[in-house]
C-alpha positions as CSV (number, residue, x, y, z in Angstrom):
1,X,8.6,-61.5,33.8
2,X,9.3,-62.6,30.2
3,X,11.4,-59.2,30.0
4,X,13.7,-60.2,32.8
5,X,14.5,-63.4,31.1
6,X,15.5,-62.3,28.1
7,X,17.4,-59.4,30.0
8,X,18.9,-62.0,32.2
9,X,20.4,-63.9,29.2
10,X,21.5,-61.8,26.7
11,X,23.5,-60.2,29.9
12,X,24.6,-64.0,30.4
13,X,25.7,-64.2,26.7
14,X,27.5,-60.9,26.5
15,X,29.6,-61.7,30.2
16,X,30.8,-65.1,29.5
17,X,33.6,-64.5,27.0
18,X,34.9,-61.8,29.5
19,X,34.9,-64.7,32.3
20,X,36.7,-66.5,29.6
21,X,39.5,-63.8,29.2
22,X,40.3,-63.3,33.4
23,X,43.7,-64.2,33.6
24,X,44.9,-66.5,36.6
25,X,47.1,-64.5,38.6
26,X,49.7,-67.4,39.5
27,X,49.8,-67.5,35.8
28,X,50.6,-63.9,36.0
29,X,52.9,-64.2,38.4
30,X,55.2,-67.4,36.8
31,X,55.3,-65.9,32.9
32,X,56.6,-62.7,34.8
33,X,59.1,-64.2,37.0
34,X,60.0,-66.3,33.9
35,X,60.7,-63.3,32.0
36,X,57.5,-64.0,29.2
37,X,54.3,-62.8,28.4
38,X,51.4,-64.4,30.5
39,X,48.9,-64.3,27.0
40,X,51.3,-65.9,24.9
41,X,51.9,-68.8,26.6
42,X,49.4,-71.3,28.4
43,X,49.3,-72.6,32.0
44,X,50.6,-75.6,31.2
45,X,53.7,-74.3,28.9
46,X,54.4,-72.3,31.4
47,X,55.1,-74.8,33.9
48,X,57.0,-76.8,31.1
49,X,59.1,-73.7,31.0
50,X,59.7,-73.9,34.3
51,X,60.6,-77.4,35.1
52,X,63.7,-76.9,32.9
53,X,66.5,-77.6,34.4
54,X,69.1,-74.6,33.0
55,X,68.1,-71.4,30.7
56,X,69.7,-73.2,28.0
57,X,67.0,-75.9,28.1
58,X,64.5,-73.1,28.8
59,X,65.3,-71.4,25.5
60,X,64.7,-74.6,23.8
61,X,61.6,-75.2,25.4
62,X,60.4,-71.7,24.8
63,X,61.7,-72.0,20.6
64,X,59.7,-75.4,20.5
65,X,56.7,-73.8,22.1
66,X,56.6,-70.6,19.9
67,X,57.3,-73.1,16.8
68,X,54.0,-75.4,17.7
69,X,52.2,-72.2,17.7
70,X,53.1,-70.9,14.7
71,X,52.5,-74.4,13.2
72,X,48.8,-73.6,15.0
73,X,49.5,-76.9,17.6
74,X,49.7,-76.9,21.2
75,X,53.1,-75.9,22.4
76,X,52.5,-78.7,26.0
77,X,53.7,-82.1,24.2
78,X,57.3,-83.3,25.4
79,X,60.0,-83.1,24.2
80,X,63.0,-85.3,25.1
81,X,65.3,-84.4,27.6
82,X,68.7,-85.0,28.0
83,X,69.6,-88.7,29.4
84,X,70.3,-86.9,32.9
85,X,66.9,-85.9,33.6
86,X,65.9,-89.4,32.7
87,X,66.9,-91.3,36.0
88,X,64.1,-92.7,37.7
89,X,64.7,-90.8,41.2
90,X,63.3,-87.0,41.6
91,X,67.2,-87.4,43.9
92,X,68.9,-89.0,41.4
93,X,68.0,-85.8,39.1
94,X,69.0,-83.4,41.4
95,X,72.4,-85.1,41.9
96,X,71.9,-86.1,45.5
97,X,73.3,-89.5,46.6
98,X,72.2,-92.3,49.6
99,X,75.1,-90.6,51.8
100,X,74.3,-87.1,51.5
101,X,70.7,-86.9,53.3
């Protein structure tokens, strides 16, 4: 009985960084169809990539990222945007006015 224990756990201890490693597939999915490597980049910077407006402003979110990393930070903290992307209104971002719904 003892045996199985001790089987039981040292199996536990040797499986749980592998869990650790599986790799989300909608991350999978958005660092491909963002043109980037899924292990390089996090969940979260991923989607900051994303929410970029133009490729321009994707390019400077990707440079930012890489340079956190290489400074060993997170590459998720915000960086300013542009004062177009700061209006209050999701709308008001996307250019849409109160006569055009």
């Amino acid at each position: 009985m003892l045996n199985k224990i001790v089987l039981a756990a040292a199996a536990t201890l040797i499986a749980l960084p592998l869990m650790a490693q599986e790799v989300n597939p909608g991350k999978v999915a958005l660092a491909r169809s963002l043109g980037l490597d899924p292990n390089a980049y996090t969940l979260s910077e991923l989607t900051a990539i994303n929410g970029e407006f133009t490729p321009a402003e994707r390019a400077n979110r990707i440079r930012y990222i890489n340079e956190q990393h290489a400074r060993g930070k997170s590459g998720t903290s915000h960086i300013r945007s542009t004062p177009r992307h700061q209006s209050r209104f999701l709308s008001q971002r996307q250019g849409i006015g109160r006569n055009d719904y």
